[in-house]
C-alpha positions as CSV (number, residue, x, y, z in Angstrom):
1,X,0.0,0.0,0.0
2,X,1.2,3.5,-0.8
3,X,0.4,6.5,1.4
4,X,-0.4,9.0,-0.7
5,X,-3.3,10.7,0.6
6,X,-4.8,7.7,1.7
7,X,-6.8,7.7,4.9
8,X,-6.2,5.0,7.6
9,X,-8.8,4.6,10.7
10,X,-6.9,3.5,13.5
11,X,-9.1,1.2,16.4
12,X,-7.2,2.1,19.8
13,X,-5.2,4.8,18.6
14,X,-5.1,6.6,22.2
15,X,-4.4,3.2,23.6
16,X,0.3,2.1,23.7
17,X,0.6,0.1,20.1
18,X,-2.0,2.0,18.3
19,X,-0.7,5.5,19.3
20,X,3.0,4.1,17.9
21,X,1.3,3.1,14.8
22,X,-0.9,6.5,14.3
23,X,1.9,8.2,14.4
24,X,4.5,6.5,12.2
25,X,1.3,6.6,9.2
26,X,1.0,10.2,9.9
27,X,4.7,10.7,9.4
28,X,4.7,8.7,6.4
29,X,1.9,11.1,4.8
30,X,-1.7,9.0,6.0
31,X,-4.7,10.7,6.9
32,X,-5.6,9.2,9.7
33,X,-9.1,8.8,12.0
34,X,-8.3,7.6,15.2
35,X,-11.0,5.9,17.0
36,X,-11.7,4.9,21.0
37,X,-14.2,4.6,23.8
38,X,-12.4,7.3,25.7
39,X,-15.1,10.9,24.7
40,X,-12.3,13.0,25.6
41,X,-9.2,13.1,23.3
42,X,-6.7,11.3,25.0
43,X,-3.9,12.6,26.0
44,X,-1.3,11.1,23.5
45,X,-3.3,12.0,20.7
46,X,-3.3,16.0,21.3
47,X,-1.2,18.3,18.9
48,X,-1.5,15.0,16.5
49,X,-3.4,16.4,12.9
50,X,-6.0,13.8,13.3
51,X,-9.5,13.3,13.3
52,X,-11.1,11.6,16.2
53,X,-14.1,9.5,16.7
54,X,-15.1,8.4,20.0
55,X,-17.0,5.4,19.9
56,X,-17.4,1.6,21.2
57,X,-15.8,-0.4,17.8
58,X,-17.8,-3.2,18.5
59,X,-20.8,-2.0,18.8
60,X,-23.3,-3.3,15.8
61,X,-23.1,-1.4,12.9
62,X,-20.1,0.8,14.2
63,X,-17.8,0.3,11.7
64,X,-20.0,0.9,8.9
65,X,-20.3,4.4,9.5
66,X,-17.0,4.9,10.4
67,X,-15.1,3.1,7.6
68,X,-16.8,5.1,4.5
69,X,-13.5,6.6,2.6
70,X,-11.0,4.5,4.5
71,X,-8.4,2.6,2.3
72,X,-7.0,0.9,5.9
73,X,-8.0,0.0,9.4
74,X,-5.8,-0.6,11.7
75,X,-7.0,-3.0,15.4
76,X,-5.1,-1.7,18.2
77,X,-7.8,-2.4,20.2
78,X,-8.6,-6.8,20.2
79,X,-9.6,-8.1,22.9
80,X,-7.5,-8.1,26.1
81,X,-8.7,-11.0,28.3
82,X,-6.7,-11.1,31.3
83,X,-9.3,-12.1,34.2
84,X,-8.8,-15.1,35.4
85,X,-11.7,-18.0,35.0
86,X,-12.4,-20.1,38.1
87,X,-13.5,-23.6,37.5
88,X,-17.2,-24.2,38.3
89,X,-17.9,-20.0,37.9
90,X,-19.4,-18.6,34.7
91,X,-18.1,-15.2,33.5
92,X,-20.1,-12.4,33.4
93,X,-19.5,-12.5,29.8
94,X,-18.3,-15.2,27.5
95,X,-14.8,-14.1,26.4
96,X,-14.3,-16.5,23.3
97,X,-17.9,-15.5,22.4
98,X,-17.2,-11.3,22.7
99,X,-14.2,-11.9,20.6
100,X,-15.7,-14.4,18.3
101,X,-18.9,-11.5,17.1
102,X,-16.6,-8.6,17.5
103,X,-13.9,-10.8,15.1
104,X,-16.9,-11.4,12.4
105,X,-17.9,-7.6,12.8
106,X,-15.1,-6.2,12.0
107,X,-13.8,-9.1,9.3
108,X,-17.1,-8.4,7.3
109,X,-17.1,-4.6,7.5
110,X,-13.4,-4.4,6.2
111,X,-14.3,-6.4,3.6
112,X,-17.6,-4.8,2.6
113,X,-15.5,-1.7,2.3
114,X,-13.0,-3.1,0.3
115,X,-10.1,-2.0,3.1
116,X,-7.0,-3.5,4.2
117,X,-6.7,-4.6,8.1
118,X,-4.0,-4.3,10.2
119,X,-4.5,-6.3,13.1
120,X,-2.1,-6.3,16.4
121,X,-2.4,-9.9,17.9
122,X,0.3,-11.4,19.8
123,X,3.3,-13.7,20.0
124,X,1.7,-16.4,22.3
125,X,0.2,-17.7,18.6
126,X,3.8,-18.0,17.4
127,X,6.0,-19.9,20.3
128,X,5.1,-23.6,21.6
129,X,7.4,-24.6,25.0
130,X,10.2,-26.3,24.3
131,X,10.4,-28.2,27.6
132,X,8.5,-30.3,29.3
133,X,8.2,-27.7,32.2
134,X,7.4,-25.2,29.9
135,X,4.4,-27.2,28.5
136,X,2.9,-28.1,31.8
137,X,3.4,-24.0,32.7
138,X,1.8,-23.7,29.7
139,X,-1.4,-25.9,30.7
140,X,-1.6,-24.5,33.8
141,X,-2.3,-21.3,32.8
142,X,-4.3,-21.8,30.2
143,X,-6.7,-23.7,32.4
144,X,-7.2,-20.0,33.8
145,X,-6.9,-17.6,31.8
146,X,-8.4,-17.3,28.3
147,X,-5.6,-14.8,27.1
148,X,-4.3,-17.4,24.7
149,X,-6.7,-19.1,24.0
150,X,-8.3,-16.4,22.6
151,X,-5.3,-15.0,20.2
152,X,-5.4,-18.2,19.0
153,X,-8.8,-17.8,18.0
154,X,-9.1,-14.6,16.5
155,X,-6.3,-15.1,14.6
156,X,-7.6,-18.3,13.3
157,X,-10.3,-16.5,12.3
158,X,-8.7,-14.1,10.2
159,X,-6.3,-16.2,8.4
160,X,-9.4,-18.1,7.3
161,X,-11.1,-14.9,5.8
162,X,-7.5,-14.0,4.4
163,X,-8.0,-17.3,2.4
164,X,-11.7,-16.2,0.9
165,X,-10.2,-12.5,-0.1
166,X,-9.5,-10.5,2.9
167,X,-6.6,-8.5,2.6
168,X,-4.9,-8.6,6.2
169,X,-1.2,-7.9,7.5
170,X,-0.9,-9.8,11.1
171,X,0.7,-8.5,13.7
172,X,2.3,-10.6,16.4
173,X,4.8,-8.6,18.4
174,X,6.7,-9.7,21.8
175,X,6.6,-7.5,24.9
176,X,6.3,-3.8,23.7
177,X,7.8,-1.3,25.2
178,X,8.4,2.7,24.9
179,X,6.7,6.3,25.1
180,X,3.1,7.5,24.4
181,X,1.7,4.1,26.7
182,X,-1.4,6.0,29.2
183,X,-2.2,3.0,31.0
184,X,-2.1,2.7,35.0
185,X,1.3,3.0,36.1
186,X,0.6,0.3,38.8
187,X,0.5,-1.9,35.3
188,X,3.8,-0.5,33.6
189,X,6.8,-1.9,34.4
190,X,9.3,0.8,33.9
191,X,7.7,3.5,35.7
192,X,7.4,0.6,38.6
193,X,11.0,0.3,38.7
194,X,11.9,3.6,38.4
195,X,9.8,4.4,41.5
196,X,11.6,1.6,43.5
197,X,8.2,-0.2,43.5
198,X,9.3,-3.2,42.0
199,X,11.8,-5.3,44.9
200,X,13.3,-8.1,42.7
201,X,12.9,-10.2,39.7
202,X,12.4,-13.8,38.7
203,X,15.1,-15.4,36.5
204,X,13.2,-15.1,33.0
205,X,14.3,-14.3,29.5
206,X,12.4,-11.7,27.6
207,X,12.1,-10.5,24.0
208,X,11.4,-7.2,24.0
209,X,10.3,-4.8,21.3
210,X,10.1,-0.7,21.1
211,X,6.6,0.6,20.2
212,X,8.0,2.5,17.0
213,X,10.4,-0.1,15.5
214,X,7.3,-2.3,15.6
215,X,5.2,0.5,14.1
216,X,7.6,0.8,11.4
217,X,7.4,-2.7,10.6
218,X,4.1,-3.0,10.6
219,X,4.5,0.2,7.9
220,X,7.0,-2.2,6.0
221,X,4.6,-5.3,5.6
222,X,1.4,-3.4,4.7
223,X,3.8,-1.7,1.7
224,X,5.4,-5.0,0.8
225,X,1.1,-6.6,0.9
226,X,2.2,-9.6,3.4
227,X,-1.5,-10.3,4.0
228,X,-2.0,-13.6,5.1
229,X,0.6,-14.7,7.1
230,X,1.1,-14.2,10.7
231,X,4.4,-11.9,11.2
232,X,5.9,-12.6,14.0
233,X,8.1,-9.2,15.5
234,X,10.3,-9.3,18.0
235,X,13.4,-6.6,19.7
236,X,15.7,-7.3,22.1
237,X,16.5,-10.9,23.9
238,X,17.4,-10.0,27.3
239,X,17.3,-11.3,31.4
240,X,15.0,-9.9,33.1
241,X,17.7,-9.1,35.6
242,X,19.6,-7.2,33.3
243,X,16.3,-5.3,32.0
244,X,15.5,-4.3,35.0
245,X,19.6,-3.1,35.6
246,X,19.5,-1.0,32.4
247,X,16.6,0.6,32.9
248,X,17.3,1.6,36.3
249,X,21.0,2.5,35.6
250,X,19.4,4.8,32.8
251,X,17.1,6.4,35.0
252,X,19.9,7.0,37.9
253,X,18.4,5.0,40.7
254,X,19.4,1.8,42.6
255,X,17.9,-1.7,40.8
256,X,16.2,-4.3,42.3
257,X,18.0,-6.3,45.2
258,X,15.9,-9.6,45.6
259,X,16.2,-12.5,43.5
């Protein structure tokens, strides 16, 4: 795809990934409509030249009347499950079912409009443990939370409509990191650390990837038209113990102590 003056609508553009990719199209010469359920421009979208739509995406119908004269959409904004599910207790709402309609919403409006989706999934549908261990970790939390699970079926669900026409570019980057993120710092690592809030670390390895080199790529693959293939993107391989070193010795205070 060629920027032009093409015209991009953004799902989640306030929200960490979305905001990364909002701007790198709107350096690259997009017009671009940002959408999200926040009514008040959010705060990393001010002094942006964009239009913005406050809205719930997957509400019925939604999309329709947003995607008139859009040659992209971009999802920033899939769903997010992260509560945990208790054996023997039923959700207040069925998460494979949310993400099941809002998947078929916004796979048949893209299409009716004849628009390209970029879609922001996740690594988890691109790694399998290696280890025993690691498999029966694995299990284990699946049997709780639906995160995966879900991934896993959205992006089923799109590489199926990508083989009946729909032109999609699929996203799967590692942990994301970098500037314009507004969520709750008592959910953001760095700011954690940098407070001292964060005591020690577990011995883990991480991949982790800045907001704008993954905005960039995702730039890359809708120009070179990868639709139909999961892309997996990843940064930096790195301890968690030495993360959490470098980050604190850039920011001048003392790292965690307890291992």
């Amino acid at each position: 795809m060629e920027p032009g003056k093409s015209r991009a609508l953004v799902i989640g553009a306030g929200g960490h990934v979305g905001n990364a990719i909002t701007r790198a199209l709107l350096a690259a010469g997009w017009l671009v409509t940002g959408c999200g359920r926040r009514v008040t421009l959010p705060l990393n979208l001010r002094e942006l030249p964009l239009t913005y739509l406050a809205g719930n995406a997957d509400a019925p119908g939604q999309l329709d009347r947003w995607l008139p004269g859009h040659e992209l959409v971009v999802d920033g904004a899939a769903p997010y499950p992260i509560e945990v599910l208790f054996p023997g207790l039923t959700p207040k709402q069925d998460p494979f079912a949310a993400a099941e309609v809002r998947t078929t919403r916004l796979i048949d409006a893209v299409l009716r409009h004849d628009a390209v989706l970029a879609y922001v999934g996740s690594f988890i549908t691109q790694v399998t443990p290696r280890t025993e261990a690691q498999r029966i970790r694995a299990r284990m939390i699946r049997l709780t939370l639906p995160y995966f699970e879900i991934k896993e079926l959205i992006e089923s669900r799109l590489l199926d409509a990508a083989r009946r026409g729909l032109r999609a570019v699929l996203i799967n980057p590692t942990y994301c990191l970098g500037p314009w993120d507004l969520h709750d710092r008592r959910v953001c690592t760095i700011p954690l650390l940098l407070s001292g809030e964060i005591p020690g670390w577990i011995t883990q390895m991480l991949n982790v990837i800045d907001v704008r080199d993954l905005a960039a790529a995702t730039l890359r693959a809708l120009e070179a038209e990868s639709y139909g293939e999961p892309l997996l993107m990843t940064g930096h391989t790195i301890s968690t113990r030495d993360f959490y070193s470098l980050v604190c010795q850039m920011g001048g205070v003392a790292p965690p102590r307890i291992a």
